[in-house]
VOMAR-742475 format. One record per residue (C-alpha): residue in one letter; x, y, z. Coordinates in nm, 3 decimals, m for minus. Example, Ala and Ser with C-alpha at 12.3 -4.5 7.8 and 13.67 -1.06 7.14 Angstrom:
REM VOMAR-742475
> res_X_Y_Z
> a_1.230_m0.450_0.780
> s_1.367_m0.106_0.714
END
This chain:
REM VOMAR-742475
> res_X_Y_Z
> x_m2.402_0.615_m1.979
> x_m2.079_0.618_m2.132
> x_m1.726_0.556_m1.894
> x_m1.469_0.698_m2.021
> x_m1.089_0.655_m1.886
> x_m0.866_0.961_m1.969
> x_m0.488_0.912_m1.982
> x_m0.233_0.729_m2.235
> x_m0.262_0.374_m2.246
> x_0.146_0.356_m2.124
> x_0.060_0.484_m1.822
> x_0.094_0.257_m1.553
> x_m0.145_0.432_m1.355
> x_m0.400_0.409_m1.635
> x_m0.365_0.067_m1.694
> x_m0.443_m0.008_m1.305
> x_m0.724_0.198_m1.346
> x_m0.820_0.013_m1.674
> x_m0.726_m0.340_m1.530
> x_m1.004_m0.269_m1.222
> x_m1.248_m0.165_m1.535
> x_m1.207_m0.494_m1.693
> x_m1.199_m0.677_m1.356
> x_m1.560_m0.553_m1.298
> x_m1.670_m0.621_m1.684
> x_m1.738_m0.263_m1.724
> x_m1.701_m0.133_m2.073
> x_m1.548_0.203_m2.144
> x_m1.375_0.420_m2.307
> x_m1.006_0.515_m2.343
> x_m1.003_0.926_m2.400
> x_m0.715_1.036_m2.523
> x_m0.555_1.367_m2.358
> x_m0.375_1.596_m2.616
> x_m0.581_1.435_m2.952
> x_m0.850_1.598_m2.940
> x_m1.069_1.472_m2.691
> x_m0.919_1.650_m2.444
> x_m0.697_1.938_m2.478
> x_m0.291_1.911_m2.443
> x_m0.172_1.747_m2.077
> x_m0.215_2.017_m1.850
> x_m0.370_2.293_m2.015
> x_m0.730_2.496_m1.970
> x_m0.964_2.183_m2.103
> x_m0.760_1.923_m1.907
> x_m0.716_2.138_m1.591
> x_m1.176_2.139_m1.610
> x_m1.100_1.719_m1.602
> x_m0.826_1.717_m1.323
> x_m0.735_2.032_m1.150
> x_m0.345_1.929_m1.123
> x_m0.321_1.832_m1.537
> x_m0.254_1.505_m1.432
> x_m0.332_1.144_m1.545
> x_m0.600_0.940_m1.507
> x_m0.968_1.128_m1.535
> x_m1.289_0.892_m1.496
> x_m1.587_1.020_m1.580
> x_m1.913_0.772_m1.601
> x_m2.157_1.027_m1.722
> x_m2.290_1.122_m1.296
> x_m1.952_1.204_m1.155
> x_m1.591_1.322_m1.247
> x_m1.283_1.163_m1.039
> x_m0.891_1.210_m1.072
> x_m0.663_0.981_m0.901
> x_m0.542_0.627_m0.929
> x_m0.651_0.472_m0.597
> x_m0.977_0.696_m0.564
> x_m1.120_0.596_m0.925
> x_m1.063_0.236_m0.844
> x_m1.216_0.239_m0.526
> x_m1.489_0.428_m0.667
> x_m1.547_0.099_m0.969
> x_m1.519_m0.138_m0.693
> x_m1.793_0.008_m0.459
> x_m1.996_0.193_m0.765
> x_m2.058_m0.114_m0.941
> x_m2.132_m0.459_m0.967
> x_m1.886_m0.760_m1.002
> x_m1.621_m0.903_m0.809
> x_m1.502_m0.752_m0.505
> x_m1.157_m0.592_m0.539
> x_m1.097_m0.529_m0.165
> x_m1.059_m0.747_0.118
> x_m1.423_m0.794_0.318
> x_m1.113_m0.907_0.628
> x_m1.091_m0.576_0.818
> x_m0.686_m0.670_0.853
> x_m0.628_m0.823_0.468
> x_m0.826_m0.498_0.363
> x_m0.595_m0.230_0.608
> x_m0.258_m0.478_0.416
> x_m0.420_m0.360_0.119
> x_m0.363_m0.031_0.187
> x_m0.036_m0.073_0.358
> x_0.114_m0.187_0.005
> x_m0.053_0.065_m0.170
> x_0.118_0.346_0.000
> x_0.420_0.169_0.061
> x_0.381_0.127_m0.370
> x_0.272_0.517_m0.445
> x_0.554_0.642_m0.156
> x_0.873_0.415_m0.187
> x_0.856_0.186_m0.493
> x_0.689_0.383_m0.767
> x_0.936_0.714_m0.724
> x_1.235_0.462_m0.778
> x_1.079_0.202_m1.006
> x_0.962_0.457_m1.252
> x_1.085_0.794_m1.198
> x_1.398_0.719_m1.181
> x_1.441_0.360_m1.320
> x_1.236_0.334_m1.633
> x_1.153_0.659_m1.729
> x_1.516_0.769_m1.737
> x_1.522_0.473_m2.008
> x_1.216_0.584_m2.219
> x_1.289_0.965_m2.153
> x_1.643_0.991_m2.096
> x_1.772_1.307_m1.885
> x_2.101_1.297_m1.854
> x_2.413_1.432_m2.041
> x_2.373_1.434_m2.430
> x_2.033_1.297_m2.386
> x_2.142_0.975_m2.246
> x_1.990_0.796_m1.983
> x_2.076_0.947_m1.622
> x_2.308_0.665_m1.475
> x_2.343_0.836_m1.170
> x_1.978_0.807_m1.088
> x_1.945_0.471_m1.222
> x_2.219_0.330_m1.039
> x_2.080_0.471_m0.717
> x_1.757_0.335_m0.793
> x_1.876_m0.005_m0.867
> x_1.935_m0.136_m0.498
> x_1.597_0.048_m0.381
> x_1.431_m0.162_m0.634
> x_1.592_m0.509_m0.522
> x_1.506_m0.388_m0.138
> x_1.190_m0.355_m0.240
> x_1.141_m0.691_m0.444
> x_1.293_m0.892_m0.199
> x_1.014_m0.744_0.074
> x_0.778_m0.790_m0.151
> x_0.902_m1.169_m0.190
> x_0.910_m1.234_0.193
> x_0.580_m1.123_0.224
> x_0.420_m1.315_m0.061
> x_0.512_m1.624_0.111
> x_0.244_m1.854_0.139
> x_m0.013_m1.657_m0.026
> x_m0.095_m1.557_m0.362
> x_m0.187_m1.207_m0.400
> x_m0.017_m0.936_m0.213
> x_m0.370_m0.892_0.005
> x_m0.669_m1.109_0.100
> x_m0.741_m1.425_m0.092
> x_m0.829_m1.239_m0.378
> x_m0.688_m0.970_m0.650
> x_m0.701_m0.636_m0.460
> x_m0.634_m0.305_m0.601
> x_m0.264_m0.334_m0.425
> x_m0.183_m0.559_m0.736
> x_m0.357_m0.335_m0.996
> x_m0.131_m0.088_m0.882
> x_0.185_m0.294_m0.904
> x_0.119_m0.539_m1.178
> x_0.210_m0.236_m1.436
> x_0.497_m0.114_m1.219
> x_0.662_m0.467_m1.198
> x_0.639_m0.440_m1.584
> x_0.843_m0.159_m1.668
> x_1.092_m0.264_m1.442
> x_1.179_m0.605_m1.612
> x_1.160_m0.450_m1.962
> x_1.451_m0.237_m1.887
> x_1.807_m0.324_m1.954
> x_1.907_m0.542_m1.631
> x_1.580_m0.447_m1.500
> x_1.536_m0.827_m1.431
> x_1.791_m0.859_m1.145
> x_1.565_m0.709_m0.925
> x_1.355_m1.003_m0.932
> x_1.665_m1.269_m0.894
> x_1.572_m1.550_m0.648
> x_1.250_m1.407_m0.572
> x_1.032_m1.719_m0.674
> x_0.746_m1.594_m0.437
> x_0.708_m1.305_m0.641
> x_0.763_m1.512_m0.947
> x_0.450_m1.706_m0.873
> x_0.287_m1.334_m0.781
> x_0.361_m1.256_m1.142
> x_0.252_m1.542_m1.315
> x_m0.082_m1.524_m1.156
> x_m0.103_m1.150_m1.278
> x_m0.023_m1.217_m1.618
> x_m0.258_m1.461_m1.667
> x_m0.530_m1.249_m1.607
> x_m0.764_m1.121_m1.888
> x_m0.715_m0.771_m1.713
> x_m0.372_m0.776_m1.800
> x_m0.371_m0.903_m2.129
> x_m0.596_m0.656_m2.273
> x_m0.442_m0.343_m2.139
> x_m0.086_m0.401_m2.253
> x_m0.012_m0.093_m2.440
> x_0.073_m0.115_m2.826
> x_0.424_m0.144_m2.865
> x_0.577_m0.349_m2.562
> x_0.640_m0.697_m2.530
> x_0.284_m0.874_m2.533
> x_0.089_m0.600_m2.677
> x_m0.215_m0.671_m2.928
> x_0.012_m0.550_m3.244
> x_0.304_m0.778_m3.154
> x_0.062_m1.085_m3.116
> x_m0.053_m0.958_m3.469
> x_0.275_m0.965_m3.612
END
């Protein structure tokens, strides 16, 4: 049985789903969509994967599944390993409060219109939108500084334990500080600082970083 991961490696949402991989030990796959492997994003062959032509696909050889938060559930529950959900009926329902609060507030502003108008500028002359980026800005620091508050006196955003709530924002967080005064979101925020450290020194994290971007395999190399 073969697991394969569909989706670029830059992805944020393919690197959560990758980081829950390697927090279970599984071994997989990364299939590439648009090489080969799968036809170009969104058409006929990667509609059959996921019906919306969207990113991530997991397939382990019995079932198909599309969706961030539903394929790492599914490696959680499907197999063997650490637990990456609360067992605390409460630490398991904060779980899921950050996880929507990530996918429905802090994901639309810290990479739609924060970082990707950096990597795939849309504005005049094919410069980077200011407009949106300066309106994301403050959303960002709102959100950094709840995120701070609530981080107080624990380590992980739910449970004792890595949850799937910082999967999802351990990539996120990422982008954010790579871009030019990205970093002032985080100003002050030590709780969060001590969030981050713990994230980064996972194994999870250090062997998704896509090629390319501070801390990837290729840098180290160079």
């Amino acid at each position: 049985m073969t697991i394969i991961i569909y989706g670029a490696a830059a992805s944020s949402f393919v690197r959560t789903v990758r980081m829950a991989a390697h927090e279970k030990g599984l071994d997989y796959e990364l299939g590439q969509v648009g090489d080969g492997t799968v036809g170009a994003l969104g058409s006929p062959d990667h509609r059959k994967l996921h019906p919306f032509g969207k990113i991530p696909v997991f397939t382990d050889g019995k079932v198909t599944l599309w969706e961030s938060m539903a394929i790492c559930r599914y490696i959680d529950e499907a197999y063997e390993g650490k637990a990456l959900q609360p067992g605390d009926v409460l630490e398991r329902a904060r779980m899921e409060q950050w996880i929507s609060a990530g996918l429905d507030y802090v994901i639309p502003q810290a990479i739609r219109n924060f970082a990707q108008q950096y990597v795939f500028p849309s504005g005049p002359n094919g410069q980077p939108d200011m407009a949106k980026i300066n309106e994301a800005k403050p959303k960002i620091r709102e959100a950094m500084l709840i995120m701070d508050k609530e981080l107080e006196g624990r380590t992980w955003l739910a449970g004792d334990d890595l949850s799937i709530a910082d999967l999802l924002y351990a990539p996120v967080l990422t982008y954010v500080g790579q871009m030019p005064d990205g970093m002032e979101a985080f100003d002050g925020c030590q709780n969060l600082y001590r969030w981050w450290e713990a994230v980064t020194a996972l194994e999870s994290y250090k062997a998704t970083v896509p090629d390319g971007v501070p801390g990837s395999a290729t840098q180290a190399a160079e």
